[in-house]
C-alpha positions as CSV (number, residue, x, y, z in Angstrom):
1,X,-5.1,86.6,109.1
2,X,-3.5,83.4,108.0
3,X,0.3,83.1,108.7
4,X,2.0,82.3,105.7
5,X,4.5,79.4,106.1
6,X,7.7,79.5,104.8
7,X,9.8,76.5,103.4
8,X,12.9,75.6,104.7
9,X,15.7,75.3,102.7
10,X,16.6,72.5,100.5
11,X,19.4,70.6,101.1
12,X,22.1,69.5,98.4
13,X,19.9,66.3,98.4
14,X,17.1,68.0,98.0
15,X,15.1,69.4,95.0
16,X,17.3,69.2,90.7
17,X,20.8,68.6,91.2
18,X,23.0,70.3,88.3
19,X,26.2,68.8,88.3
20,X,29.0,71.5,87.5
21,X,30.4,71.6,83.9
22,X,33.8,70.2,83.7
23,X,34.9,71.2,80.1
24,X,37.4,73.8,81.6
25,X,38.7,71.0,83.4
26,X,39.2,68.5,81.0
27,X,40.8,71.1,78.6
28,X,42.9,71.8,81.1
29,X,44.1,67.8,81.8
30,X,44.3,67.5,78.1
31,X,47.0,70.6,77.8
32,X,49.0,69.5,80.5
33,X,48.9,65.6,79.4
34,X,50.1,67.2,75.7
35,X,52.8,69.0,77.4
36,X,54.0,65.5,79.7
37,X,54.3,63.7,76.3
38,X,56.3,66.7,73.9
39,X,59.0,67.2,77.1
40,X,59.4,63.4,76.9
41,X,59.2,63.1,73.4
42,X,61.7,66.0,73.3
43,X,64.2,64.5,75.8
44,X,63.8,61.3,74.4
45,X,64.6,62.7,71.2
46,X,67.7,64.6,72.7
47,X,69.0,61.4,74.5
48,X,69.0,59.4,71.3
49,X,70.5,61.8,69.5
50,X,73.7,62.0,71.6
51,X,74.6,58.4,71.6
């Protein structure tokens, strides 16, 4: 009987390497940078309009 030899496992530096989708994440940058710029724009708008 021939022992059957098992593999070890592959390291993160081992074997494909997917790297993770960051569209959420970007989407997500892109909302809150939208957000920064309307508040400023808003108080900006709000400070100019009182003096």
């Amino acid at each position: 009987m021939k022992k059957e030899q098992s593999r070890p496992a592959a390291g993160p530096w081992e074997g494909e390497h997917q790297e993770p989708s960051l569209k959420g994440t970007f989407a997500a940058v892109m909302l809150l940078g939208l957000f920064l710029i309307l508040t400023w724009a808003g108080v900006f708008t709000l400070f100019m309009g009182r003096n």
